[in-house]
N, CA and C atoms as an extended XYZ file, in Angstrom:
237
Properties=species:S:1:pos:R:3:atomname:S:1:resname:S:1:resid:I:1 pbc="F F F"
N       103.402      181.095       55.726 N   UNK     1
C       103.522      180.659       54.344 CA  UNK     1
C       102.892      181.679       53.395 C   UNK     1
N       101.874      182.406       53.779 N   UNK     2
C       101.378      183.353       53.076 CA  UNK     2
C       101.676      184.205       52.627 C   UNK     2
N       102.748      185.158       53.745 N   UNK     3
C       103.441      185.874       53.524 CA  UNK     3
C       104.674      185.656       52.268 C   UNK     3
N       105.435      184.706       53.207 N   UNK     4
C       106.499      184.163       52.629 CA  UNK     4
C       106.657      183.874       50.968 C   UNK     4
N       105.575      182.995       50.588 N   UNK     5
C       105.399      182.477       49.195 CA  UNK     5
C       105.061      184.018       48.219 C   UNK     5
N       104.242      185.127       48.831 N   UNK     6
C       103.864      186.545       48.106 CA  UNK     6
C       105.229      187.097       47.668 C   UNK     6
N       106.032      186.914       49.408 N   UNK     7
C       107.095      187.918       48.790 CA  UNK     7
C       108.086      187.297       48.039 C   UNK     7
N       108.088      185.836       48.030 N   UNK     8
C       109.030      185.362       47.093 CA  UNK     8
C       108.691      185.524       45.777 C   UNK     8
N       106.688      185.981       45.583 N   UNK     9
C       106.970      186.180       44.067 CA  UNK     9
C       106.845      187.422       43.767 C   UNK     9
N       107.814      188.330       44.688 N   UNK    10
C       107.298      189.889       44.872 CA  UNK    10
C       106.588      190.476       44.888 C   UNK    10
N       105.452      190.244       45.349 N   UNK    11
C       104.196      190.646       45.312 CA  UNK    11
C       103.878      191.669       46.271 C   UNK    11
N       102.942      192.585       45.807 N   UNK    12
C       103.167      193.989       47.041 CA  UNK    12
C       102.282      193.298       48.616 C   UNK    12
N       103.429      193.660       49.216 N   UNK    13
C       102.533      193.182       50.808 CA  UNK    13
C       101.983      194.101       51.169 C   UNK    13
N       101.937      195.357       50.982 N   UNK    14
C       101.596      196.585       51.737 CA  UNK    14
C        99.794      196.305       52.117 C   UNK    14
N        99.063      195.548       51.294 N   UNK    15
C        97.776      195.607       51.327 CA  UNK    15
C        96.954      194.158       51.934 C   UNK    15
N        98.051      193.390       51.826 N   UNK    16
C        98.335      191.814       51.847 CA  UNK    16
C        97.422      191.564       53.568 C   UNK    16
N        96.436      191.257       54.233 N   UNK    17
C        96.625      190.821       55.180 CA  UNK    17
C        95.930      188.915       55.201 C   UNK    17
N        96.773      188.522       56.736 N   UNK    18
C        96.495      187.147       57.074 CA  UNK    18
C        95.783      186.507       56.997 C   UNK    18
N        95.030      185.720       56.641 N   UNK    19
C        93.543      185.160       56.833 CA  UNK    19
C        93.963      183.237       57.379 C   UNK    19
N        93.518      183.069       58.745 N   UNK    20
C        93.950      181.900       59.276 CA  UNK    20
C        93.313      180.842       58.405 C   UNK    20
N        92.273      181.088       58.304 N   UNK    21
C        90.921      180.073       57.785 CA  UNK    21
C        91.296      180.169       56.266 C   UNK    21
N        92.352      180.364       55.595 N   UNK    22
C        92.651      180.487       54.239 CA  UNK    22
C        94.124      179.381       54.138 C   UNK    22
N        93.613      178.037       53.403 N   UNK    23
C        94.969      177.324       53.096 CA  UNK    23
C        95.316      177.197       51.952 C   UNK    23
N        96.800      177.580       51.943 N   UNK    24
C        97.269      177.422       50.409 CA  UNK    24
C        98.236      176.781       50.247 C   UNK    24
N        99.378      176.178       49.679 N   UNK    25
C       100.039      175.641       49.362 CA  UNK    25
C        99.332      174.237       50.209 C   UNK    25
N       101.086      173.435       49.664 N   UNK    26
C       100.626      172.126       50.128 CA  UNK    26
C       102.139      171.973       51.564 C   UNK    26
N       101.628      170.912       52.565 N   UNK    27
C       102.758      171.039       53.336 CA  UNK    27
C       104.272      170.626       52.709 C   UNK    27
N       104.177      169.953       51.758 N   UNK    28
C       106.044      170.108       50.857 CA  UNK    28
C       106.687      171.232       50.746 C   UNK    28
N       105.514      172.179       50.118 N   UNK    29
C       105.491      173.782       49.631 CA  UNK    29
C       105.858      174.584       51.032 C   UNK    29
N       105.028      174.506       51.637 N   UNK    30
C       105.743      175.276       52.973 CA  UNK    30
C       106.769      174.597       53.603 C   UNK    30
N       107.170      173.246       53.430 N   UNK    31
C       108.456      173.333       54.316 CA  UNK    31
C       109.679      173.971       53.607 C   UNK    31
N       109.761      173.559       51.747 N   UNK    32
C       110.626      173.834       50.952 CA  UNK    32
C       110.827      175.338       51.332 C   UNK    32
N       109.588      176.424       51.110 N   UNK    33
C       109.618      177.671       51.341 CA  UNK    33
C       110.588      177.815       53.311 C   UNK    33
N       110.125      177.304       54.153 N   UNK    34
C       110.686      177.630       55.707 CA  UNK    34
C       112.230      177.146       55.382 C   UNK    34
N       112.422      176.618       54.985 N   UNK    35
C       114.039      176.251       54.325 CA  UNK    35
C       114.499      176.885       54.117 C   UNK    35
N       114.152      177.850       52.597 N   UNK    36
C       114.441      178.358       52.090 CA  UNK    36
C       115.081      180.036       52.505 C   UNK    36
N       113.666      180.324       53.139 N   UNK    37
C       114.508      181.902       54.243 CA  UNK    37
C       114.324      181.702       55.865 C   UNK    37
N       114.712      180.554       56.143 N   UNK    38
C       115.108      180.042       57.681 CA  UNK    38
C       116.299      180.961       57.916 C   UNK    38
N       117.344      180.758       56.959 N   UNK    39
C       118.296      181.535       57.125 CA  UNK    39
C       119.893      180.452       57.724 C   UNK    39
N       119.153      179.219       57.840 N   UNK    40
C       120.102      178.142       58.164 CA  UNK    40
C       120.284      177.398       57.398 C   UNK    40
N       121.718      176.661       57.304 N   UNK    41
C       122.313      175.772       56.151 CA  UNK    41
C       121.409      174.462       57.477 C   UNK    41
N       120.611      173.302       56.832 N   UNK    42
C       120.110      172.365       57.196 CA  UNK    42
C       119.464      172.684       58.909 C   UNK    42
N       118.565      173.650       58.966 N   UNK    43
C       118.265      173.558       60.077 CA  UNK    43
C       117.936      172.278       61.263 C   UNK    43
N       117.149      172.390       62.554 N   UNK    44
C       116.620      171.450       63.172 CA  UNK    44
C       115.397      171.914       63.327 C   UNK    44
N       114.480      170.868       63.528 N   UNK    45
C       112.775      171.300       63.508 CA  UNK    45
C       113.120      172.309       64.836 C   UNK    45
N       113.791      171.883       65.563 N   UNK    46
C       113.346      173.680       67.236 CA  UNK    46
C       113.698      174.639       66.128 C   UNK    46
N       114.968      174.592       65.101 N   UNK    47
C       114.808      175.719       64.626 CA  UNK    47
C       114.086      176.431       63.497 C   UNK    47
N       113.456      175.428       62.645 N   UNK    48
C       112.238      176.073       61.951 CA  UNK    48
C       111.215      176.353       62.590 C   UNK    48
N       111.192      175.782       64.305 N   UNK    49
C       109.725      175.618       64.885 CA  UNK    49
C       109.896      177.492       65.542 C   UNK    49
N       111.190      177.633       65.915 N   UNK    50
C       111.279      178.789       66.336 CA  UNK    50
C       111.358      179.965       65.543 C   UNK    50
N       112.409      179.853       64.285 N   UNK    51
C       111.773      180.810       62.968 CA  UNK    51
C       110.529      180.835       62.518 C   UNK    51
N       109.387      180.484       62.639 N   UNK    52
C       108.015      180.351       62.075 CA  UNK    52
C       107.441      180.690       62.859 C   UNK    52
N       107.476      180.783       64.798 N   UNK    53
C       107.373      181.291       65.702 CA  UNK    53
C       107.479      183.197       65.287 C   UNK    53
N       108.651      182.798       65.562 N   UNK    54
C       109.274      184.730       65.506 CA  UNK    54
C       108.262      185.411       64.171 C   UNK    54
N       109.019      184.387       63.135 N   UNK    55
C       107.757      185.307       61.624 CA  UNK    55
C       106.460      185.773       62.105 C   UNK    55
N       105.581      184.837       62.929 N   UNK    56
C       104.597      184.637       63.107 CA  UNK    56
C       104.396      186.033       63.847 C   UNK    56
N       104.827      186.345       65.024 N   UNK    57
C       104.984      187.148       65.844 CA  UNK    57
C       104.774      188.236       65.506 C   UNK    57
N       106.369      188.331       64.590 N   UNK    58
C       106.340      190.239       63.902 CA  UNK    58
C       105.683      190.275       62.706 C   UNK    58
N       104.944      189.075       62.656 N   UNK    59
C       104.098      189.835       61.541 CA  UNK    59
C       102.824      190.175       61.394 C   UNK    59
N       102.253      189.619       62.901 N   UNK    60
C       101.232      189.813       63.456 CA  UNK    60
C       101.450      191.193       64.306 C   UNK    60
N       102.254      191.220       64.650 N   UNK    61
C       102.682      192.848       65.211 CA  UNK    61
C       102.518      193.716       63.944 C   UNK    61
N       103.336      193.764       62.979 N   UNK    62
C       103.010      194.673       61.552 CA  UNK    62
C       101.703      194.677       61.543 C   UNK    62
N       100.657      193.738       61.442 N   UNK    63
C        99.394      194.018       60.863 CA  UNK    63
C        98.867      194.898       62.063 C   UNK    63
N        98.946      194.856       63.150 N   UNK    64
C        98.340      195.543       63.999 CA  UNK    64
C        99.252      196.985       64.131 C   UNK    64
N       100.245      197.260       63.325 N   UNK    65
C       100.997      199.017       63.804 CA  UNK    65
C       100.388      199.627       62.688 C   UNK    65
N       100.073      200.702       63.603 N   UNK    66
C        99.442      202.312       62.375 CA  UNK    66
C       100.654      201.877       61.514 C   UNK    66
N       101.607      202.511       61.998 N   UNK    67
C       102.485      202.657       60.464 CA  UNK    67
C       102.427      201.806       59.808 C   UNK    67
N       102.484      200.656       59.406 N   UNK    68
C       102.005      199.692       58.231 CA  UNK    68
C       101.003      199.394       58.358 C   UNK    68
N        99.852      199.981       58.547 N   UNK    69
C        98.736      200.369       57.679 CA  UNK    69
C        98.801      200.783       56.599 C   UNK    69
N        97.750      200.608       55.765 N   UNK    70
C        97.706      200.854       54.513 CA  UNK    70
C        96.907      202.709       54.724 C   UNK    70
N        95.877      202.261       55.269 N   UNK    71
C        95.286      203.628       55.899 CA  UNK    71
C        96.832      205.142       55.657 C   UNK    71
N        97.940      204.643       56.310 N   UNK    72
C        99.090      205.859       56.334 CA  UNK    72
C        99.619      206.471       54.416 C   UNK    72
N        98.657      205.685       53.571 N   UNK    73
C        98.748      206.258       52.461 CA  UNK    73
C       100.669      205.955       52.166 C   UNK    73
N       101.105      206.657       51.089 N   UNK    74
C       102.448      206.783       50.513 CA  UNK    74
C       103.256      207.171       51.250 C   UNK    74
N       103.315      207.588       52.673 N   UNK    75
C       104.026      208.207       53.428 CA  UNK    75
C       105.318      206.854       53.587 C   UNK    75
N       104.650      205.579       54.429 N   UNK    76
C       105.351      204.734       54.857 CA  UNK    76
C       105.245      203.590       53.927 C   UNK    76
N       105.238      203.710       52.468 N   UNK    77
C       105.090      202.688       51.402 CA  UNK    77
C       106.172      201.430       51.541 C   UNK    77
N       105.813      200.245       51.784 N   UNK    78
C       107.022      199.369       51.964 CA  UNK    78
C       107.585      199.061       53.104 C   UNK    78
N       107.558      199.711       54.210 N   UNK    79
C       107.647      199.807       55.365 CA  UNK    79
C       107.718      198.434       55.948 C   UNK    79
């Protein structure tokens, strides 16, 4: 949801990281948002349970690759 809600208000992610122990929205707000770029016309909970899965995944992979580090300066901006 963290992610998700930033980049919907375009907000630069490049610097953006996760914080578990940080809650924001309310659960309406995140389901409306998992709806929204699920990517399915009326999903089923396996399949938001499994899109929120995968997000979860590669985006915990991003925070941990050199290249999207912030550290790599302007080279890989946006990345």
């Amino acid at each position: 949801y963290q992610y998700l809600s930033r980049y919907k208000r375009e907000e630069d992610l490049d610097h953006f990281l996760f914080i578990p122990e940080k809650t924001e929205g309310t659960e309406k707000e995140c389901l409306k948002l998992l709806l929204e770029y699920c990517g399915r016309h009326n999903p089923s909970w396996t399949e938001l349970s499994n899109f929120t899965h995968f997000l979860n995944f590669q985006l915990s992979k991003c925070e941990k690759s050199v290249f999207c580090s912030p550290a790599v300066g302007e080279d890989f901006q946006g990345f």
